[in-house]
C-alpha positions as CSV (number, residue, x, y, z in Angstrom):
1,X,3.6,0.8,32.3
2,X,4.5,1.7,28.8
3,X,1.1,0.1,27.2
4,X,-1.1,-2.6,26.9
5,X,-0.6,-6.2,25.5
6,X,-2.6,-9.2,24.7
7,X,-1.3,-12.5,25.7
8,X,0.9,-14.1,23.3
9,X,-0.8,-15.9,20.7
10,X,-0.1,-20.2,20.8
11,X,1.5,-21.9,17.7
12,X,-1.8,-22.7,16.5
13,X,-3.8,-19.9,16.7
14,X,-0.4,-18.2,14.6
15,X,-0.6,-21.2,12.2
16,X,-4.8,-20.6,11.8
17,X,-4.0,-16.6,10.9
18,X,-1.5,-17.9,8.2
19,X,-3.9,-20.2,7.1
20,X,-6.6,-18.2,7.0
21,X,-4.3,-15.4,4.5
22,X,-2.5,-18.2,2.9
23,X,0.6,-16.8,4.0
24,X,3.5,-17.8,5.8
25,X,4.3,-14.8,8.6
26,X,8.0,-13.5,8.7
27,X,9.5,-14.8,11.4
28,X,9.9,-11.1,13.6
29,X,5.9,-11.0,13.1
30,X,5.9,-14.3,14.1
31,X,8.0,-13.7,17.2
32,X,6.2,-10.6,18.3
33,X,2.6,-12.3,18.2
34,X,3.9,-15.0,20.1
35,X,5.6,-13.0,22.7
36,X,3.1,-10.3,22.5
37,X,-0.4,-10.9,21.0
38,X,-1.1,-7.2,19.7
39,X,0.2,-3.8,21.2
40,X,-1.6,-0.6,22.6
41,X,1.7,1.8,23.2
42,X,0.3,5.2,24.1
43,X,-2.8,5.0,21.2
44,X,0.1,3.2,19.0
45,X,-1.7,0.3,17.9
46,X,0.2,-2.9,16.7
47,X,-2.2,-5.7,15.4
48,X,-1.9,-9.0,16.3
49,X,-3.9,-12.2,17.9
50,X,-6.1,-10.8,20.4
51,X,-7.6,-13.3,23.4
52,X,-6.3,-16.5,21.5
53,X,-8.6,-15.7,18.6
54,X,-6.6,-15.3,15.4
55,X,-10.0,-14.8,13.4
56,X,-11.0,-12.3,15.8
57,X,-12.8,-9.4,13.6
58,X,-12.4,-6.6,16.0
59,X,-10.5,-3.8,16.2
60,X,-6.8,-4.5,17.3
61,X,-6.9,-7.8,15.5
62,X,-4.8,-8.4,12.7
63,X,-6.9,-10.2,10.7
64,X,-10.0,-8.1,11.5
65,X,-8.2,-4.3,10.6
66,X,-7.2,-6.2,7.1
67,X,-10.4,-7.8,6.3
68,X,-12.0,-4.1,7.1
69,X,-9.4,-2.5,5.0
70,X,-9.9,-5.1,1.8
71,X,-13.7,-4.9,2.1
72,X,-14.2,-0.7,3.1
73,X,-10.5,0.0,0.8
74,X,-9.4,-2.2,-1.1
75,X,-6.7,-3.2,0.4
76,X,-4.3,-5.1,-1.9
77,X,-4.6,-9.2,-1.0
78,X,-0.7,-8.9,-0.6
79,X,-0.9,-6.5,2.3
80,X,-1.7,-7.2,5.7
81,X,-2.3,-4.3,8.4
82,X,0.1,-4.0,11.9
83,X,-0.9,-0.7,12.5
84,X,-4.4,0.7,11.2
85,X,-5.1,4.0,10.3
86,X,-8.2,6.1,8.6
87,X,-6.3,7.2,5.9
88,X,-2.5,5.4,5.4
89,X,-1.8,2.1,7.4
90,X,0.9,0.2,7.6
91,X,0.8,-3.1,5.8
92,X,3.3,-5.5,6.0
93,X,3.9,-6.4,2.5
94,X,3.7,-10.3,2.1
95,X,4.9,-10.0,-1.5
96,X,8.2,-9.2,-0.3
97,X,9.5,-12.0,1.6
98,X,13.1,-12.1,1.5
99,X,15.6,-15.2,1.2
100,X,15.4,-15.4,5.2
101,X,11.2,-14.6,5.2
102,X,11.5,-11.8,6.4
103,X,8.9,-9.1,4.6
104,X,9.1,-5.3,4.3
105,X,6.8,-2.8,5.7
106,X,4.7,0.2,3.6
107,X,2.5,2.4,4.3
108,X,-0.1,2.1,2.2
109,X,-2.2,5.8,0.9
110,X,-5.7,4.4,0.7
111,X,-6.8,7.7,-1.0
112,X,-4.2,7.0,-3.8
113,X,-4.0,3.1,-3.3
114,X,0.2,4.1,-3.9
115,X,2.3,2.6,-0.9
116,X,5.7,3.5,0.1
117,X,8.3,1.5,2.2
118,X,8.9,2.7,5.6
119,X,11.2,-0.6,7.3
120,X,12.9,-3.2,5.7
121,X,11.0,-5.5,8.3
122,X,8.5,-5.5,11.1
123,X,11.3,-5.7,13.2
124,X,13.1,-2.6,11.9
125,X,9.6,-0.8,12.4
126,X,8.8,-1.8,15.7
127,X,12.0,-0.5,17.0
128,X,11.6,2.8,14.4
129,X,8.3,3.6,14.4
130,X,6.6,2.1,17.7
131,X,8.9,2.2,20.4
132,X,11.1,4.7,22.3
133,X,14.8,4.7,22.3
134,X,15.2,4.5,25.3
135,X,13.1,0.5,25.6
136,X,14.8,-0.8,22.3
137,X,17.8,0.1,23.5
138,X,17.6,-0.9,27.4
């Protein structure tokens, strides 16, 4: 087994974490918390909806790891956290949204509050920065 996954995340529960950020997801986020929940690839950690909760404020949680990074970092309102980290998480960038709604993905220096893009979408990330080669491609 590759890593660990929470059970997908229901239409609602996806619809409350929009709500909650007053955000419409892109639809590859979308797709991923509905398949997927959140991710735990090897000590990779992708955020997401974690036991059908999507204002679940622990660690792992989407809306928890941004609501700790705005309040301890001040995280920019127009980033949300996939993948937490101490020093540089990546955010994806809900400013961006594109013709199709799909939004791109920075990492975000919270030393320097600067952020750079690292994937045109979570999509593009997943596949670049999370998994192997050898799944995305099987």
């Amino acid at each position: 087994m590759l890593g660990q996954t929470a059970d997908g995340a229901d239409e609602a529960q996806i619809q409350a974490l929009e709500c909650s950020l007053g955000v419409r997801l892109p639809p590859s986020y979308r797709r991923f918390l509905a398949l997927t929940g959140a991710l735990n690839l090897g000590g990779i950690e992708v955020t997401g909806i974690i036991g059908g909760n999507a204002m679940d404020l622990s660690g792992g949680s989407t809306y928890g790891e941004t609501i700790r990074a705005r309040d301890d970092f001040a995280l920019p309102p127009t980033l949300l956290v996939i993948q937490p980290d101490g020093d540089a998480p990546h955010c994806l960038d809900l400013s961006s949204a594109d013709s199709s709604g799909e939004m791109a993905v920075v990492c975000f220096q919270l030393n320097t509050k600067s952020a750079s893009l690292v994937a045109q979408d979570f999509e593009h990330w997943l596949s670049t920065w999370v998994l192997p080669a050898d799944v995305t491609e099987a």
